[in-house]
Short mmCIF file of the C-alpha atoms (twelve columns), coordinates in Angstrom:
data_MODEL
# 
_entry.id   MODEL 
# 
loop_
_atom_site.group_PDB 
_atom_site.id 
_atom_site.type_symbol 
_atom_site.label_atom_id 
_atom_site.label_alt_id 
_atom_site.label_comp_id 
_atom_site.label_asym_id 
_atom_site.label_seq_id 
_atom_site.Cartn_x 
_atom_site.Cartn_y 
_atom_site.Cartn_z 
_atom_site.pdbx_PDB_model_num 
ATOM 1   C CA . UNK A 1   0.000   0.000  0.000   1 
ATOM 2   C CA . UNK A 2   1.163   3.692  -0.858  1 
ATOM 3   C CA . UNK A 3   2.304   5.578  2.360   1 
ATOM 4   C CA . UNK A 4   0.736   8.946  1.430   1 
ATOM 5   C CA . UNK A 5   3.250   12.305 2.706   1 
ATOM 6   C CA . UNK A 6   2.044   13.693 5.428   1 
ATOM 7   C CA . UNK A 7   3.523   17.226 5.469   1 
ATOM 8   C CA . UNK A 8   2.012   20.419 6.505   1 
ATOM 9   C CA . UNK A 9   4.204   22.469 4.225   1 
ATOM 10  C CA . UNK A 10  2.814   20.181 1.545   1 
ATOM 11  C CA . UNK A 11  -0.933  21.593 2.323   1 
ATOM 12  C CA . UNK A 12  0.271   25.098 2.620   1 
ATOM 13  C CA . UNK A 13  1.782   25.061 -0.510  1 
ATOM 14  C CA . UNK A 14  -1.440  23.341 -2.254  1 
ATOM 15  C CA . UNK A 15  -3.183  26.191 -0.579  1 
ATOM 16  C CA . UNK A 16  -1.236  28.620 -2.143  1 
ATOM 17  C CA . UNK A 17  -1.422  26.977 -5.470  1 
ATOM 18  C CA . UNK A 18  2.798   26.962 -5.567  1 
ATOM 19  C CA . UNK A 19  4.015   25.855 -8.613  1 
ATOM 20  C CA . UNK A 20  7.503   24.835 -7.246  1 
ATOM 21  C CA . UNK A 21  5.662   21.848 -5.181  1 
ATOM 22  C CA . UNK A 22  4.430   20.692 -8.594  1 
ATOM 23  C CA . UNK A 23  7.853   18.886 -9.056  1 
ATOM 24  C CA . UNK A 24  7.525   16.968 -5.822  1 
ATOM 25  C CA . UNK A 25  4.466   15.325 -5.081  1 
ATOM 26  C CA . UNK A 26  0.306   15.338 -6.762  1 
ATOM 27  C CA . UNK A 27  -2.140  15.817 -4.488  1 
ATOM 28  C CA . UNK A 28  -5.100  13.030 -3.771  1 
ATOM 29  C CA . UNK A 29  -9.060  13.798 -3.145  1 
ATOM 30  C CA . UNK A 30  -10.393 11.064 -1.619  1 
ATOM 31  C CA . UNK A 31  -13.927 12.328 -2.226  1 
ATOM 32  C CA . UNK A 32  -13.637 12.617 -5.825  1 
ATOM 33  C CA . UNK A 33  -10.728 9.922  -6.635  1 
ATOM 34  C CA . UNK A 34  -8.386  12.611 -8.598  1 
ATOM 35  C CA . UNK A 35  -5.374  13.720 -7.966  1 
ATOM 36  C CA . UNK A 36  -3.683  17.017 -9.101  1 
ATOM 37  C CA . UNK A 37  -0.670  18.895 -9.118  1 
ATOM 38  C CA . UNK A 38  -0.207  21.598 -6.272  1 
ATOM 39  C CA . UNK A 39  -0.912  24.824 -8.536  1 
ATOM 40  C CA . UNK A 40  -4.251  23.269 -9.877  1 
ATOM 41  C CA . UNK A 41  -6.823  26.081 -10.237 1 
ATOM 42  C CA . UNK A 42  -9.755  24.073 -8.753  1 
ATOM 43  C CA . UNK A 43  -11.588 24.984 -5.841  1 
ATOM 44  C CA . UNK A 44  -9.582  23.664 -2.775  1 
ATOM 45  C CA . UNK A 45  -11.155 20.264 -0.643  1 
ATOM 46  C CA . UNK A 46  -11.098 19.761 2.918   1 
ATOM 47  C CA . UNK A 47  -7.816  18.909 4.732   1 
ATOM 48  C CA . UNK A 48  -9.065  15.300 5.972   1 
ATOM 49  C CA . UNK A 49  -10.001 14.823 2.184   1 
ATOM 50  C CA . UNK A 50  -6.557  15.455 1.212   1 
ATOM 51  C CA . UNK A 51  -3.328  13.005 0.211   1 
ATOM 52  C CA . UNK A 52  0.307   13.379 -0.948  1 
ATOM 53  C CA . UNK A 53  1.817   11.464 -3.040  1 
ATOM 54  C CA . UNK A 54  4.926   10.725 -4.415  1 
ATOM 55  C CA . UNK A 55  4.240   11.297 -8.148  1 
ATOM 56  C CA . UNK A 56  1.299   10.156 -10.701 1 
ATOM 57  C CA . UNK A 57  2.256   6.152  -11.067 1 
ATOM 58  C CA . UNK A 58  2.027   6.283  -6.890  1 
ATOM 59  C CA . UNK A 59  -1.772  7.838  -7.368  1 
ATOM 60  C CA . UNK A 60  -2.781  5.838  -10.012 1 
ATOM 61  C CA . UNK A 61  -1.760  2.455  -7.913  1 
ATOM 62  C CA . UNK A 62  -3.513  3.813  -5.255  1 
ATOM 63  C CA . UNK A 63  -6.960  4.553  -7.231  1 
ATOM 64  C CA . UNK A 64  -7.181  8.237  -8.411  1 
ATOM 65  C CA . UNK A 65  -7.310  9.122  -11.878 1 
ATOM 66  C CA . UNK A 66  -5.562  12.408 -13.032 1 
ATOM 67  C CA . UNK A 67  -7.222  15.771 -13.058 1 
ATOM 68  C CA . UNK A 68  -8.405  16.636 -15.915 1 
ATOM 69  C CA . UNK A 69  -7.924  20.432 -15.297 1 
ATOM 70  C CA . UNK A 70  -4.343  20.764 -14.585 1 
ATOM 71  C CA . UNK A 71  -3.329  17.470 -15.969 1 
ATOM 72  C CA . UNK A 72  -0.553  16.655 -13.712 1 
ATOM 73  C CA . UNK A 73  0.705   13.855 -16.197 1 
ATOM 74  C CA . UNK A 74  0.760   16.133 -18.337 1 
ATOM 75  C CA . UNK A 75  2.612   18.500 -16.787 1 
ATOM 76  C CA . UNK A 76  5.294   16.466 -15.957 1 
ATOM 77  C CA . UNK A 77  5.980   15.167 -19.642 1 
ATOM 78  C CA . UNK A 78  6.162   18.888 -20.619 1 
ATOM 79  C CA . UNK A 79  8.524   19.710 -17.890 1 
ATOM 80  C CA . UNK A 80  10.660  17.025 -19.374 1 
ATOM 81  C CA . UNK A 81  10.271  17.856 -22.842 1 
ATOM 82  C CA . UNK A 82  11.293  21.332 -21.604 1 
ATOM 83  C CA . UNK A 83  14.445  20.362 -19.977 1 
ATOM 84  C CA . UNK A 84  15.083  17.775 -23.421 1 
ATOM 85  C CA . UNK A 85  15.313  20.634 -25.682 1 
ATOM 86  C CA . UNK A 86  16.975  23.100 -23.305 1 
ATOM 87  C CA . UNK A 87  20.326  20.825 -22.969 1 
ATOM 88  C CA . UNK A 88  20.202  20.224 -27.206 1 
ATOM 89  C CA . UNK A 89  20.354  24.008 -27.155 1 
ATOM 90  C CA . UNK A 90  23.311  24.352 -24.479 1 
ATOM 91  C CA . UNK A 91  25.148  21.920 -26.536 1 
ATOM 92  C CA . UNK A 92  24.368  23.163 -29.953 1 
ATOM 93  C CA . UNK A 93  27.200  25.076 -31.783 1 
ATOM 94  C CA . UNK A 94  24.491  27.499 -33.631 1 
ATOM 95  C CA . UNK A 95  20.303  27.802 -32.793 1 
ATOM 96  C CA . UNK A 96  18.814  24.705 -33.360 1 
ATOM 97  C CA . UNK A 97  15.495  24.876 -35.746 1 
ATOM 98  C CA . UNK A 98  12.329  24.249 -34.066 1 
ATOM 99  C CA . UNK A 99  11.308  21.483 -35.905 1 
ATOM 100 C CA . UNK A 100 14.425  19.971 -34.752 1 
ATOM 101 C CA . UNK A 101 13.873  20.636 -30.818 1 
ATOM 102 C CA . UNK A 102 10.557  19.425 -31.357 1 
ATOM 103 C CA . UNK A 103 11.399  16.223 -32.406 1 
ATOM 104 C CA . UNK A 104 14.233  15.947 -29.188 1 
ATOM 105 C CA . UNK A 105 10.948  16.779 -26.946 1 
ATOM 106 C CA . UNK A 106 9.051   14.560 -28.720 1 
ATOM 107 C CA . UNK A 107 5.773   16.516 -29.812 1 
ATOM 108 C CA . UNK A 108 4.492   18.658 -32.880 1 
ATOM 109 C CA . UNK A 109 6.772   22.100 -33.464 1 
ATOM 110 C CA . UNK A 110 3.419   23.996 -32.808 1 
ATOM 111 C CA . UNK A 111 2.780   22.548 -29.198 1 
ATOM 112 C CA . UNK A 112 6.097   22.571 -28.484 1 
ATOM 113 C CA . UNK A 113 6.796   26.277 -29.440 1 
ATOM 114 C CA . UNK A 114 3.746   26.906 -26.729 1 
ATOM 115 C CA . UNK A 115 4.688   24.798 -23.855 1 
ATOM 116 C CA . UNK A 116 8.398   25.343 -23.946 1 
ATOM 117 C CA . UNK A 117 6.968   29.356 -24.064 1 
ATOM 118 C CA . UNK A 118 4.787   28.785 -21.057 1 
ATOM 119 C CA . UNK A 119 7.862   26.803 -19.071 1 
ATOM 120 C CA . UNK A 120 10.233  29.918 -19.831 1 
ATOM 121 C CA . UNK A 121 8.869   32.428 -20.523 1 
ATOM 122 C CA . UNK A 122 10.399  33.339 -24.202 1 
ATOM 123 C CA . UNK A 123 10.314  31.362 -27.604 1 
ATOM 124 C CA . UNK A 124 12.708  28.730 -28.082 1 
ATOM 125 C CA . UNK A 125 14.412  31.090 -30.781 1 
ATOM 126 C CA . UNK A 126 14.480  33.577 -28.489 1 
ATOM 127 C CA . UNK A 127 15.892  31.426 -25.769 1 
ATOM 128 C CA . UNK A 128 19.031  30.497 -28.270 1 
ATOM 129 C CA . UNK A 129 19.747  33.532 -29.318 1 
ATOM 130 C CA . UNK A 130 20.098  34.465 -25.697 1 
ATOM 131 C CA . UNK A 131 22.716  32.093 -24.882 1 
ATOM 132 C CA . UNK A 132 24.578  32.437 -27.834 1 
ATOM 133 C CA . UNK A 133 24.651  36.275 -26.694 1 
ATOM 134 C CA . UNK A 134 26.117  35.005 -23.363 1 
ATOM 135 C CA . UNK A 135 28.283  32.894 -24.675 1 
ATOM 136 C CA . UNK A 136 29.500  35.993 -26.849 1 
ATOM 137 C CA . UNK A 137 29.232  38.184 -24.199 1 
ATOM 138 C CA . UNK A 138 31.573  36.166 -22.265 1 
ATOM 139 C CA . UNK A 139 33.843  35.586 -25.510 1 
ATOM 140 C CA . UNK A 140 34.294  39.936 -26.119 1 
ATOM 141 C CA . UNK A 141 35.236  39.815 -22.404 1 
ATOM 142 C CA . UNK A 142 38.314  37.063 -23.183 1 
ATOM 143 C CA . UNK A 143 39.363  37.442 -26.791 1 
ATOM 144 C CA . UNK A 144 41.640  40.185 -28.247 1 
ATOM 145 C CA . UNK A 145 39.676  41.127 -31.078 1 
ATOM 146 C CA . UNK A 146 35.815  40.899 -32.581 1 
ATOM 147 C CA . UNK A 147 36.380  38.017 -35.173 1 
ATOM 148 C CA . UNK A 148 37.722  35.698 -32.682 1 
ATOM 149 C CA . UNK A 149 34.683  36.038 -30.005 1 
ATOM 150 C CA . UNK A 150 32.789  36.025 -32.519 1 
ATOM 151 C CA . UNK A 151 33.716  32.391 -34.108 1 
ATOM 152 C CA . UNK A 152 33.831  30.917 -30.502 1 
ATOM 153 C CA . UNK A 153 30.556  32.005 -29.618 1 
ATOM 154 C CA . UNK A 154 29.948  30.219 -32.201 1 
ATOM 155 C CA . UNK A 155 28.509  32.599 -35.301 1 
ATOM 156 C CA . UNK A 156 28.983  32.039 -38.886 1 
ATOM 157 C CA . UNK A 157 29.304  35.308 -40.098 1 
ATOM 158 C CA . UNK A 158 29.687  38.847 -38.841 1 
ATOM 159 C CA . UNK A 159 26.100  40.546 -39.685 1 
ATOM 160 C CA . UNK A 160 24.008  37.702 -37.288 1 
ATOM 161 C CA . UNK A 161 26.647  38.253 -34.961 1 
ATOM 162 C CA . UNK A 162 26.557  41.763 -34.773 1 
ATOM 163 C CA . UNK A 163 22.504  41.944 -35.247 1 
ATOM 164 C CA . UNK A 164 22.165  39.559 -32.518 1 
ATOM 165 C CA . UNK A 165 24.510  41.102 -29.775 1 
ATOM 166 C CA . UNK A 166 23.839  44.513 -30.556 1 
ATOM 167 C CA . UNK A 167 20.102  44.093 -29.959 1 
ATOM 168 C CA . UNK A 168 21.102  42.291 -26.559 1 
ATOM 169 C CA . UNK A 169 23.703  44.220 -25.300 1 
ATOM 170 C CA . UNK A 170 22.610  47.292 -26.198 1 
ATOM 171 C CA . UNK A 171 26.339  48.551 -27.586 1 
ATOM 172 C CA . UNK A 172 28.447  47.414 -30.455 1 
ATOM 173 C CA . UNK A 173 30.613  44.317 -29.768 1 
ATOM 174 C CA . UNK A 174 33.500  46.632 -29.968 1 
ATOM 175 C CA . UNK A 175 32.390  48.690 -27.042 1 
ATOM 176 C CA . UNK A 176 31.719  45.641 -25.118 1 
ATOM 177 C CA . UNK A 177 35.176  44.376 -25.261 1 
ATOM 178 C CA . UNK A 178 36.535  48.062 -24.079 1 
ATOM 179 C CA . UNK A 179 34.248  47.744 -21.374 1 
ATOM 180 C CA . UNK A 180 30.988  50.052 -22.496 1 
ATOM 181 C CA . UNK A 181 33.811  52.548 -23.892 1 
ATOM 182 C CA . UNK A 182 32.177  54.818 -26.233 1 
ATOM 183 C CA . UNK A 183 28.743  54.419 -24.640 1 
ATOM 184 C CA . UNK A 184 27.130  57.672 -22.745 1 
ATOM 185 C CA . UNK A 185 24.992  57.125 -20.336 1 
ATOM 186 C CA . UNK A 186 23.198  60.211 -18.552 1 
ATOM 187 C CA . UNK A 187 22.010  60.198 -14.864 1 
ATOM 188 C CA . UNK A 188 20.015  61.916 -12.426 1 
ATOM 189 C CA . UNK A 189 19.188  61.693 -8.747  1 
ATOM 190 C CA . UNK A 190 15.292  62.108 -8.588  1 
ATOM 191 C CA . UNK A 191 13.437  62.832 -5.198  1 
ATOM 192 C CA . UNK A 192 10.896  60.197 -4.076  1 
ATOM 193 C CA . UNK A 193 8.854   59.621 -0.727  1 
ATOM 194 C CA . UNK A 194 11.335  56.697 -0.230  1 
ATOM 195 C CA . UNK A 195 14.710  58.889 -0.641  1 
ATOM 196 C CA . UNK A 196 16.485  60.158 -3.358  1 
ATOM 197 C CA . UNK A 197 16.357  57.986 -6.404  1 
ATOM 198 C CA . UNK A 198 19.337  57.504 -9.343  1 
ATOM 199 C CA . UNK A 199 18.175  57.251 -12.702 1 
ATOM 200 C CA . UNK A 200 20.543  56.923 -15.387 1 
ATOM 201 C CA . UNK A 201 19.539  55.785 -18.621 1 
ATOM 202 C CA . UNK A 202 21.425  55.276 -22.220 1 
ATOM 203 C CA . UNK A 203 20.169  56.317 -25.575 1 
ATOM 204 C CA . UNK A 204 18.253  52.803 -25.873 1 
ATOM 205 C CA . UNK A 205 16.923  52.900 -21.951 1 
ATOM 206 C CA . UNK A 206 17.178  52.816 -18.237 1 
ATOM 207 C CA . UNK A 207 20.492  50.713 -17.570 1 
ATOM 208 C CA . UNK A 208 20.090  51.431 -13.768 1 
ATOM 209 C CA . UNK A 209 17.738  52.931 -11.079 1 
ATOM 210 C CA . UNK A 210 18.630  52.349 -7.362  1 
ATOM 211 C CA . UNK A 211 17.998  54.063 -4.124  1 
ATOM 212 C CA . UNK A 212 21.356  55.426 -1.732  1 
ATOM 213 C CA . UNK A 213 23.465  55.356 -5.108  1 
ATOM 214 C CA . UNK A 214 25.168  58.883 -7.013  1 
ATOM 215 C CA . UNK A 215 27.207  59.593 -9.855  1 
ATOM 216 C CA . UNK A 216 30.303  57.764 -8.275  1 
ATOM 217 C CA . UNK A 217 28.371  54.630 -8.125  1 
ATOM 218 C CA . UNK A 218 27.199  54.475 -11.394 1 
ATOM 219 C CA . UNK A 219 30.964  55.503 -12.361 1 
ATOM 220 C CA . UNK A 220 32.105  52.209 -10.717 1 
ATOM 221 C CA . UNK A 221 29.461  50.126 -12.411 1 
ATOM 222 C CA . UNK A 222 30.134  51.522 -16.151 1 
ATOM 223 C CA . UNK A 223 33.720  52.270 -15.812 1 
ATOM 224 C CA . UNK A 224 34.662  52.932 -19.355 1 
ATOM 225 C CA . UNK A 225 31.255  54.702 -20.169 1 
ATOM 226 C CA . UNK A 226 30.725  58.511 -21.008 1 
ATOM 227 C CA . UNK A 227 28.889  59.605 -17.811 1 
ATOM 228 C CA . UNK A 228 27.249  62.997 -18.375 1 
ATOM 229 C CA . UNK A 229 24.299  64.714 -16.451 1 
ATOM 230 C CA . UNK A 230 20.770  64.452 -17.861 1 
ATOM 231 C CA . UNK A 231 18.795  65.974 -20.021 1 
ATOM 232 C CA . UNK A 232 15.300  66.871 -21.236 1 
ATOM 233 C CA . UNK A 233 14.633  63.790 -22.483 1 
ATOM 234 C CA . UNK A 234 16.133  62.137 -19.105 1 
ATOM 235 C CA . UNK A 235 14.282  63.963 -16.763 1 
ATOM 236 C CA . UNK A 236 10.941  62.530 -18.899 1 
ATOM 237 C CA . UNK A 237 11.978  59.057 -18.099 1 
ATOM 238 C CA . UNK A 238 13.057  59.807 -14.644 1 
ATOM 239 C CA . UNK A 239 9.555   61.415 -14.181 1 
ATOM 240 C CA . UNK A 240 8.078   58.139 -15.371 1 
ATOM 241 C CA . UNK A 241 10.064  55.503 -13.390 1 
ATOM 242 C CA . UNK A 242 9.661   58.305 -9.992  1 
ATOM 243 C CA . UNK A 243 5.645   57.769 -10.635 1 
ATOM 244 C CA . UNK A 244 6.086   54.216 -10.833 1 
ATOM 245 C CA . UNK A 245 7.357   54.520 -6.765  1 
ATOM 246 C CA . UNK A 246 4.676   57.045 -5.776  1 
ATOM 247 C CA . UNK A 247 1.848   54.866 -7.419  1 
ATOM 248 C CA . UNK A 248 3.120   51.297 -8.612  1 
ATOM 249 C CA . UNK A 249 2.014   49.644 -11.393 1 
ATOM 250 C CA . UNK A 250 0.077   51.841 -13.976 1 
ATOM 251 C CA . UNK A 251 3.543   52.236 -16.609 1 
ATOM 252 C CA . UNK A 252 4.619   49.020 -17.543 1 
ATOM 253 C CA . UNK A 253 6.435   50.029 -20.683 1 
ATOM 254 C CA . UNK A 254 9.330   51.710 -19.006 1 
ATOM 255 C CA . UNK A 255 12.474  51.104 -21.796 1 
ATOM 256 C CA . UNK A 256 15.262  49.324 -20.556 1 
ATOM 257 C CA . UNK A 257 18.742  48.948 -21.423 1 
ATOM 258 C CA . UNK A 258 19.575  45.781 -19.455 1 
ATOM 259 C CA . UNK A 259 21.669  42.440 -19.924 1 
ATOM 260 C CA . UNK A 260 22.177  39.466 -18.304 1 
ATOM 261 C CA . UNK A 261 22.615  35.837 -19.073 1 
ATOM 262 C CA . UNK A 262 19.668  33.886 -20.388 1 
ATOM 263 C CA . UNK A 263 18.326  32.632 -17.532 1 
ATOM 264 C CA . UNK A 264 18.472  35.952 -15.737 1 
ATOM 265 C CA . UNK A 265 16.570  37.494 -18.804 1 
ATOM 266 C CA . UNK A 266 13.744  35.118 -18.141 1 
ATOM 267 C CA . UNK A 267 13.514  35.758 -14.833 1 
ATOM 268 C CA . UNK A 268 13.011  39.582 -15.219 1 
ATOM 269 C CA . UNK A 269 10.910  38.806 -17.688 1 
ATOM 270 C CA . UNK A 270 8.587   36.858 -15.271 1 
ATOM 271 C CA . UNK A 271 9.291   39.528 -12.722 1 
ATOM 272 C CA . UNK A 272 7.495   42.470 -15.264 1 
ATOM 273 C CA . UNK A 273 4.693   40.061 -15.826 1 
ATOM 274 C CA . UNK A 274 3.759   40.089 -12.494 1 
ATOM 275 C CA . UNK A 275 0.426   42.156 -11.846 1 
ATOM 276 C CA . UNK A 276 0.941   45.419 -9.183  1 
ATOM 277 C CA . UNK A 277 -0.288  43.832 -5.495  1 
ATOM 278 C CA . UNK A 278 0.506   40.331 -6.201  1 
ATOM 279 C CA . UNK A 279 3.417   38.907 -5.374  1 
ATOM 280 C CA . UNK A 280 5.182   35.117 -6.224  1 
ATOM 281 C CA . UNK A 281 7.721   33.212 -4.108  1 
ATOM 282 C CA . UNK A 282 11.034  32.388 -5.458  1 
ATOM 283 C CA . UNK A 283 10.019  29.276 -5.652  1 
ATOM 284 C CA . UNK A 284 7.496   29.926 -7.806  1 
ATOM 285 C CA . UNK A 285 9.441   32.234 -9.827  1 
ATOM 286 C CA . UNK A 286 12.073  29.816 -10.733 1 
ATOM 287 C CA . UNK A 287 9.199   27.138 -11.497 1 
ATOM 288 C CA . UNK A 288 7.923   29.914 -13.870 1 
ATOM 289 C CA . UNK A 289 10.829  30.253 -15.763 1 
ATOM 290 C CA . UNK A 290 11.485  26.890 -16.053 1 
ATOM 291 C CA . UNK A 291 14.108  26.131 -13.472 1 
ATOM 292 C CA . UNK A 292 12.133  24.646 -10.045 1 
ATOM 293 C CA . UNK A 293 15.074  23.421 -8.842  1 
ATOM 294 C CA . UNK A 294 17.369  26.916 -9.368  1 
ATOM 295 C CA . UNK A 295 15.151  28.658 -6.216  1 
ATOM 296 C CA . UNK A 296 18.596  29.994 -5.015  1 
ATOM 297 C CA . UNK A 297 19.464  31.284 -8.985  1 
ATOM 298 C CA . UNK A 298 16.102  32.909 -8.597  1 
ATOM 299 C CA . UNK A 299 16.967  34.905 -6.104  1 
ATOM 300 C CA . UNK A 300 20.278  35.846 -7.365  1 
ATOM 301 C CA . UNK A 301 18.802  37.473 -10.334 1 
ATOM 302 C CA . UNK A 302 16.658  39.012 -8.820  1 
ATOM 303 C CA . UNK A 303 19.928  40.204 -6.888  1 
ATOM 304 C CA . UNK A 304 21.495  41.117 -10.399 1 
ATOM 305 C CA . UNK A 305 18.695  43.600 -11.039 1 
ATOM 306 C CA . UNK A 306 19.839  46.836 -12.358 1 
ATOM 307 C CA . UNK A 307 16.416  48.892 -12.545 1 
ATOM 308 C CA . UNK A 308 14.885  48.560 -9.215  1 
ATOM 309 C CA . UNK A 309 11.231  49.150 -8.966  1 
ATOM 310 C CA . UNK A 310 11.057  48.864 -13.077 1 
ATOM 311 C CA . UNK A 311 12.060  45.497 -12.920 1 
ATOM 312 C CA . UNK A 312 9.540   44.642 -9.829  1 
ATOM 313 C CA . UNK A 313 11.916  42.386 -7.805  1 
ATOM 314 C CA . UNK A 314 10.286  43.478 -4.425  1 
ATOM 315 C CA . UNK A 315 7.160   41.226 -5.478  1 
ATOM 316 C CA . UNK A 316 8.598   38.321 -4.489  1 
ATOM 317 C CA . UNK A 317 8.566   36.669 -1.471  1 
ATOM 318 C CA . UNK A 318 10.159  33.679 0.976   1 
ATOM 319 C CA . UNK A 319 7.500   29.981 -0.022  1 
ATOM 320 C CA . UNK A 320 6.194   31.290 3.801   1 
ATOM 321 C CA . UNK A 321 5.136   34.432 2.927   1 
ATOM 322 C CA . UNK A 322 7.642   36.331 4.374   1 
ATOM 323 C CA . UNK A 323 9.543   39.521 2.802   1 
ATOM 324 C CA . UNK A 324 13.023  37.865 2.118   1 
ATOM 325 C CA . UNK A 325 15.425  40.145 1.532   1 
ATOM 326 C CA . UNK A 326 16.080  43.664 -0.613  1 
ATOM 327 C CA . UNK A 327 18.640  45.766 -1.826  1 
ATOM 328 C CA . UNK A 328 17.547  48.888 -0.592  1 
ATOM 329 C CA . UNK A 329 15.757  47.842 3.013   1 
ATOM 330 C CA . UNK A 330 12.975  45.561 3.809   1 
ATOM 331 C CA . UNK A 331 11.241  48.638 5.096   1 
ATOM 332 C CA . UNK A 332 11.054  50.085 1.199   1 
ATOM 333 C CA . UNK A 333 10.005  47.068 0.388   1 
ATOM 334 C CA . UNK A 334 6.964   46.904 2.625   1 
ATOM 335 C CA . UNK A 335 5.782   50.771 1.495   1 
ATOM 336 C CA . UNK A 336 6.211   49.506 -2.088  1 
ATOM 337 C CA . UNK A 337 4.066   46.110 -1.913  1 
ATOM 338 C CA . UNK A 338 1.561   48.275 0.272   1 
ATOM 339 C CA . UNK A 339 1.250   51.103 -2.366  1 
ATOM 340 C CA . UNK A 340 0.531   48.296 -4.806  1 
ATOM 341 C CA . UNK A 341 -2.203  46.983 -2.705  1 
ATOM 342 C CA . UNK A 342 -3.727  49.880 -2.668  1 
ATOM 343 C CA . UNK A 343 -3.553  50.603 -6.322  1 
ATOM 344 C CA . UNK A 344 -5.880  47.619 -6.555  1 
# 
């Protein structure tokens, strides 16, 4: 007989609807003989009525059939599919085609294209591109000159190269391996009700906004860069992105100027798509992207966030429901997820 888990944390996070607890155990109904995964949208049964299990074969020997909401079998071939085609793109040379990762998952280029979407959070196009950027990214950083970063990263040709980076990294390749040199970025410190706010910005967007930073800060972050005072245009943006403390969540179409690696992408990503007054566990924001078992990667990049505020990392919380941590003071934190609320 199947020893059902008998965990507490288990029924919180079924309460919660946690998507990180969907990798470790379905959840039984006795009354109704179904089990589903943790984040199912149904309406939630009574405790007593409730079982863990290890996994779908351990429900199905036990009696339950599978929901046929959140399919929890389902779920758990996608999640595999998902993780199939990511490691044939880490070890690909160049992009490989869709019809090509959808064959490694093992379902139609169509579905595919949507669940490995839904499991990251970009296309699987967009996720190659991505880490070929990192991997050039890291090349410019190592290499003497353009051409050879731009045959290890492993590019066929200049123009893709140079299309694909550019739009990434927001500067020529060039620039990149001098360090941002050539690259102006203008600042500004702009008053808010939580302190005095930098905003600094290049011509494409905001490349960082922070609280209890000035101009030497941002000097130390882009060493190489052109670091001039703002203008007219500036103090537009700044305007925006100081509205955005003051009363959260009504301009979601800040521009932004930011890299990271691919996975860090994804999770900002996930972060902006976040609605104002809700917040997500790390947990729950690595599951989103993909990743349930990178919790503490999670919270690094949200860590590695350069736009504070625009990029909504104080939205996310400890799987308990506590704050976790901040860059700039649990207490700013609290005043921002309460302005949200209020927004609502």
């Amino acid at each position: 007989m199947t020893t059902p888990i008998a965990d507490d944390d288990a029924w919180a996070a079924f309460e919660r609807r946690d998507r990180a607890w969907d990798e470790r155990l379905v959840v039984a109904v006795t009354t109704t003989r179904i089990y589903c995964r943790p984040s199912c949208p149904a309406r939630r049964p009574r405790r007593e009525h409730v079982r863990f299990l290890a996994d779908g074969a351990a429900a199905r020997a036990a009696g339950f059939r599978p929901c046929l909401r959140c399919r929890p079998d389902e779920a758990a071939r996608d999640r595999l599919a998902v993780a199939r085609a990511i490691a044939a793109i880490e070890g690909a040379d160049a992009p490989p085609p869709l019809e090509t990762l959808a064959r490694i998952a093992g379902y139609a280029p169509h579905h595919f294209h949507r669940i490995f979407k839904r499991a990251t959070g970009v296309t699987p196009a967009a996720y190659a591109r991505a880490r070929r950027a990192t991997r050039a990214a890291d090349a410019l950083s190592q290499e003497p000159n353009v051409t050879d970063a731009l045959y290890r990263a492993g590019y066929s040709g200049p123009s893709r190269f140079y299309d694909e980076t550019r739009d990434r990294l927001g500067m020529a390749p060039s620039a990149w391996v001098r360090g941002g040199a050539g690259v102006t970025i203008r600042w500004v410190l702009a008053p808010t009700s939580l302190g005095p706010m930098l905003v600094a910005a290049t011509e494409k967007g905001l490349c960082r906004v922070s609280f209890d930073e000035d101009e030497a800060a941002l000097a130390t972050r882009f060493p190489n860069a052109t670091i001039l005072p703002g203008n007219d245009a500036l103090a537009t943006l700044a305007a925006r992105v100081v509205a955005e403390v003051e009363t959260p969540g009504r301009d979601t179409d800040l521009p932004l100027d930011v890299q990271g690696t691919a996975f860090q992408e994804a999770v900002w990503q996930a972060l902006r798509r976040i609605p104002a007054g809700e917040s997500m566990s790390y947990a729950q924001l690595a599951a989103t992207v993909g990743r349930p078992n990178a919790v503490r990667a999670a919270g690094s990049a949200c860590g590695a966030n350069n736009v504070a505020v625009v990029i909504p990392c104080h939205r996310v919380t400890r799987s308990d429901g506590s704050m976790g941590g901040y860059a700039y003071g649990l207490e700013r934190k609290r005043t921002l997820r309460a302005r949200e609320r209020q927004q609502d």
